[in-house]
C-alpha positions as CSV (number, residue, x, y, z in Angstrom):
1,X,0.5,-2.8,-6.3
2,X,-2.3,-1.5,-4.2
3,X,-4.0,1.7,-2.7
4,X,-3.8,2.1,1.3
5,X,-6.0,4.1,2.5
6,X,-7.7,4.6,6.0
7,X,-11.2,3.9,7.1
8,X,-12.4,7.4,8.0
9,X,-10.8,8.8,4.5
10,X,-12.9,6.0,2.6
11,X,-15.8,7.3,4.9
12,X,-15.4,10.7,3.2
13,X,-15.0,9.6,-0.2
14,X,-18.4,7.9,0.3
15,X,-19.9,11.0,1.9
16,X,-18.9,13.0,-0.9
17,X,-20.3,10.7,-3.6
18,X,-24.1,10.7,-1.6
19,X,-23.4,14.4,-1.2
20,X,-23.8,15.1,-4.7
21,X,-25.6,11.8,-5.8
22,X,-27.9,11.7,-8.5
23,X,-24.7,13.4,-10.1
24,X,-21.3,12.1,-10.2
25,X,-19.0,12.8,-7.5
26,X,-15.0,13.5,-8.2
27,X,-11.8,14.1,-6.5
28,X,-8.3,13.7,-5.9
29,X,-6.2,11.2,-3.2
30,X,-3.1,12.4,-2.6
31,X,-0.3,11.1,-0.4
32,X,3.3,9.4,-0.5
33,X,3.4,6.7,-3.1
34,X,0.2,4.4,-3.4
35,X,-0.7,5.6,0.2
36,X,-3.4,8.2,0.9
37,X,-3.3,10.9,3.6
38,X,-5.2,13.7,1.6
39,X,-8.6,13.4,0.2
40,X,-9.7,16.8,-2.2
41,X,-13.0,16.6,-3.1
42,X,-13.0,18.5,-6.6
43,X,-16.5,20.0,-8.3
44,X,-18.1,18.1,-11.5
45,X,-18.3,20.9,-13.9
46,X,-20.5,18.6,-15.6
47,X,-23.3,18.0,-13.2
48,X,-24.0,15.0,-14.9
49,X,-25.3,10.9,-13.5
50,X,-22.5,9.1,-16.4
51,X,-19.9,12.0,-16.6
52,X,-17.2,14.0,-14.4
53,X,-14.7,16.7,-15.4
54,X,-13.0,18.9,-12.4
55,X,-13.1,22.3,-12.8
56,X,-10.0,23.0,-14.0
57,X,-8.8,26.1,-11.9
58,X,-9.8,24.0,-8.7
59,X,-7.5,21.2,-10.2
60,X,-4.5,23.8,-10.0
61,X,-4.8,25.3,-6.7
62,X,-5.4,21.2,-5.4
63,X,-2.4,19.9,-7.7
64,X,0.3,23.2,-5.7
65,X,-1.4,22.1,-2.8
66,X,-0.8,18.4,-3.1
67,X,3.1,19.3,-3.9
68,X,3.5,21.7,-0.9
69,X,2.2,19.4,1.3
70,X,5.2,17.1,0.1
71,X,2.5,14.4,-1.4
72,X,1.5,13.0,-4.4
73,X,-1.4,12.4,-6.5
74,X,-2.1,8.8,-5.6
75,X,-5.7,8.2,-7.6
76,X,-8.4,10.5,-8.7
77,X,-11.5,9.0,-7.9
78,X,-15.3,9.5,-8.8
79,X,-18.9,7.5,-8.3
80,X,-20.9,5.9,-10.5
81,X,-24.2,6.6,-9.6
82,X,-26.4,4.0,-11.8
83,X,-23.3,1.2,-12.3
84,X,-20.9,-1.0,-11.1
85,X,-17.6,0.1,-9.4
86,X,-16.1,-0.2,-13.1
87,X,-14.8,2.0,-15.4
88,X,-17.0,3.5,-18.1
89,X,-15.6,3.3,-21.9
90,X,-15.4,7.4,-21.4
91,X,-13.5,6.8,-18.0
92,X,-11.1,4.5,-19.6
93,X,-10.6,6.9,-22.5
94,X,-10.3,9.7,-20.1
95,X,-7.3,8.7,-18.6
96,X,-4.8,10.8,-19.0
97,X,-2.6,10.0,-16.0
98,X,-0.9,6.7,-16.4
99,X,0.7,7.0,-13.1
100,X,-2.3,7.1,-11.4
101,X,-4.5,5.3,-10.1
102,X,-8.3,5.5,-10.5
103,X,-10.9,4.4,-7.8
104,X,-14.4,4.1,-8.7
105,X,-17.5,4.1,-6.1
106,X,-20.6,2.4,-7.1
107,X,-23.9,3.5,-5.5
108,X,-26.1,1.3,-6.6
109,X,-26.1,-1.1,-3.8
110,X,-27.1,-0.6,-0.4
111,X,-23.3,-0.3,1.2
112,X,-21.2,1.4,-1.3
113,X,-18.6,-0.5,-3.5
114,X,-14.8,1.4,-3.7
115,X,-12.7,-0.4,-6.1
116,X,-9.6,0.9,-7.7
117,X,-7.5,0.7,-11.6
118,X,-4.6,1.0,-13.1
119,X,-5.7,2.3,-16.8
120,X,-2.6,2.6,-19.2
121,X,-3.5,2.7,-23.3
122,X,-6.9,1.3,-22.4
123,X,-6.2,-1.7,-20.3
124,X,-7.8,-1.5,-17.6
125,X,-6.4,-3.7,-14.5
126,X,-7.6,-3.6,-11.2
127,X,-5.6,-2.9,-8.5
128,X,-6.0,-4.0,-4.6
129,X,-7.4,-1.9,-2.0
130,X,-5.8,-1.8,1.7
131,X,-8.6,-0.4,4.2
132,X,-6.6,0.2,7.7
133,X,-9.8,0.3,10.4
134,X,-7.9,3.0,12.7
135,X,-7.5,6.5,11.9
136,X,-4.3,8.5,11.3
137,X,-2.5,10.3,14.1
138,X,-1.5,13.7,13.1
């Protein structure tokens, strides 16, 4: 198992994360199977450096969305700002979707580190990421 995702979509993710860094950054990838076309950049209701939560309405409209466009949530991803591209004990505890994946973007180096996880009943195991250099024709 792995995540694909394109260049320019990983480019986003790590403009959203310095968008709203010192605080946390979160969103949803969405796509067919393990293979991202879509990414939603969600609001941290928190507005917090350790913690995210998506606003909740938000996560509605993006989750009709997601299904209209004939897609599927395919991770929901968020930075750390002060740690390592791993998850947190809260992360880990957080995880409600087991059919997800979750993809974590550390900022505390000079060029970005994406990685991505399974989590299931607090194992976490992490999962391969695919970075196609080219982007998507439409």
């Amino acid at each position: 198992m792995q995540l694909v995702i394109y260049s320019h979509l990983v480019d986003e993710i790590i403009s959203h994360c310095r968008e709203v860094y010192p605080n946390e950054a979160c969103g949803i990838l969405a796509g067919k199977g393990r293979v991202v076309q879509k990414v939603y950049k969600m609001i941290n209701i928190e507005n917090s450096c350790v913690s995210y939560m998506m606003e909740p309405g938000e996560q509605f409209v993006v989750i009709k969305d997601i299904r209209k466009q004939g897609f599927e949530m395919a991770a929901i991803y968020h930075s750390h700002p002060y740690a390592d591209a791993f998850p947190s004990a809260k992360d880990i505890s957080l995880a409600f979707y087991s059919d997800s994946l979750y993809v974590v973007v550390s900022l505390i180096y000079e060029k970005p580190v994406i990685k991505a996880f399974k989590i299931r009943d607090g194992i976490v195991r992490e999962v391969g990421i695919l970075i196609f250099n080219h982007k998507k024709t439409k």
